[in-house]
C-alpha positions as CSV (number, residue, x, y, z in Angstrom):
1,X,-25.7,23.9,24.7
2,X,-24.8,20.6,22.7
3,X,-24.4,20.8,18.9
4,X,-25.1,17.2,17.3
5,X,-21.9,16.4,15.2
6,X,-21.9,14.8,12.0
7,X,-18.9,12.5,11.2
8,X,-19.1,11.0,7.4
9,X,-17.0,7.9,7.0
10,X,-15.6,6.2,4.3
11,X,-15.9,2.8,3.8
12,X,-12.9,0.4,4.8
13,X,-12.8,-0.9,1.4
14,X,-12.9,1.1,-1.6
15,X,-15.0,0.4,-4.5
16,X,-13.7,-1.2,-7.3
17,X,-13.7,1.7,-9.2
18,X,-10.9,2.4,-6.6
19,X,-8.9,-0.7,-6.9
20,X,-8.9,-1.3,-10.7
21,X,-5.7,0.9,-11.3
22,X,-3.8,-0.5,-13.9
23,X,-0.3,-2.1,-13.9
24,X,1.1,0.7,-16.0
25,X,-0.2,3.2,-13.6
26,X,1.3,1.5,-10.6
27,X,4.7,1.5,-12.4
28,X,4.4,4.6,-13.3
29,X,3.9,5.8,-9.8
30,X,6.3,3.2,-8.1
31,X,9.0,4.8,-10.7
32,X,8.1,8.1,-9.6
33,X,8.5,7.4,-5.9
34,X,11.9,5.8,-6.6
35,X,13.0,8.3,-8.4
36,X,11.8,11.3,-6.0
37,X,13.9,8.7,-3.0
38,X,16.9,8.8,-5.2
39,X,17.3,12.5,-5.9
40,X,16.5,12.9,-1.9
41,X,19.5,10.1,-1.1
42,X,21.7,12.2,-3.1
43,X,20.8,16.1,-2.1
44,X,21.1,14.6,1.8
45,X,24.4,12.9,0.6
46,X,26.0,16.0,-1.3
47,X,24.9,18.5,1.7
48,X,26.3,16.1,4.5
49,X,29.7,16.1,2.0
50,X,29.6,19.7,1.7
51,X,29.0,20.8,5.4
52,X,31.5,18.2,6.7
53,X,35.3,20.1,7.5
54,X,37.7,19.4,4.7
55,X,39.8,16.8,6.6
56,X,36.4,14.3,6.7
57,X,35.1,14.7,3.2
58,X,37.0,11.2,2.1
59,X,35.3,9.7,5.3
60,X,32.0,10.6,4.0
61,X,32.5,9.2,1.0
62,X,33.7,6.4,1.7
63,X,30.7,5.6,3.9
64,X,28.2,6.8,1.1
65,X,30.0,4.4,-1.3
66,X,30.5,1.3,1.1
67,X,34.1,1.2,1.0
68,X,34.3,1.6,5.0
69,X,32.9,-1.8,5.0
70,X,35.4,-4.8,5.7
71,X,36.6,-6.5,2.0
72,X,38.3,-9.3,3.6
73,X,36.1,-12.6,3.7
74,X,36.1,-15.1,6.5
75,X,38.2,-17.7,6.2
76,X,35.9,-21.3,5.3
77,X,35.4,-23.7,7.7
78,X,37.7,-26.9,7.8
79,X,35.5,-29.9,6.8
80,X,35.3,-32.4,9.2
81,X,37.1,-35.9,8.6
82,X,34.8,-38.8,10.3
């Protein structure tokens, strides 16, 4: 036997109740998010450091750092004489 179903939606745009947060509370909450992203960067960084054999540990933080990256710039381009 068929049982009717009932599906409530919400509507696509929120009231403006909804929308009118403030500029401080959007800070605040973008702050929060950044920070949480932070901490998360560095607890993955420091258990990828500590599970890596002795012998890589400078590798891993040189990648964490940046300092695998190449510090030597391209030479410039030779103007052209017309």
């Amino acid at each position: 036997m068929l049982r009717l179903v009932t599906v409530h939606f919400s509507p696509a745009v929120p009231s403006v109740d909804g929308r009118a947060t403030s500029r401080m509370d959007r800070f605040k909450r973008d702050t929060l998010t950044l920070a949480i992203g932070c901490v998360a960067a560095v607890g993955i960084a420091l258990v990828l450091y500590l599970a890596a054999p002795a012998t890589l540990r400078d590798g891993v933080v040189s990648a964490f750092l940046g300092f695998d990256q190449p510090t030597d710039a391209a030479p410039a381009p030779k103007p052209m004489r017309l």
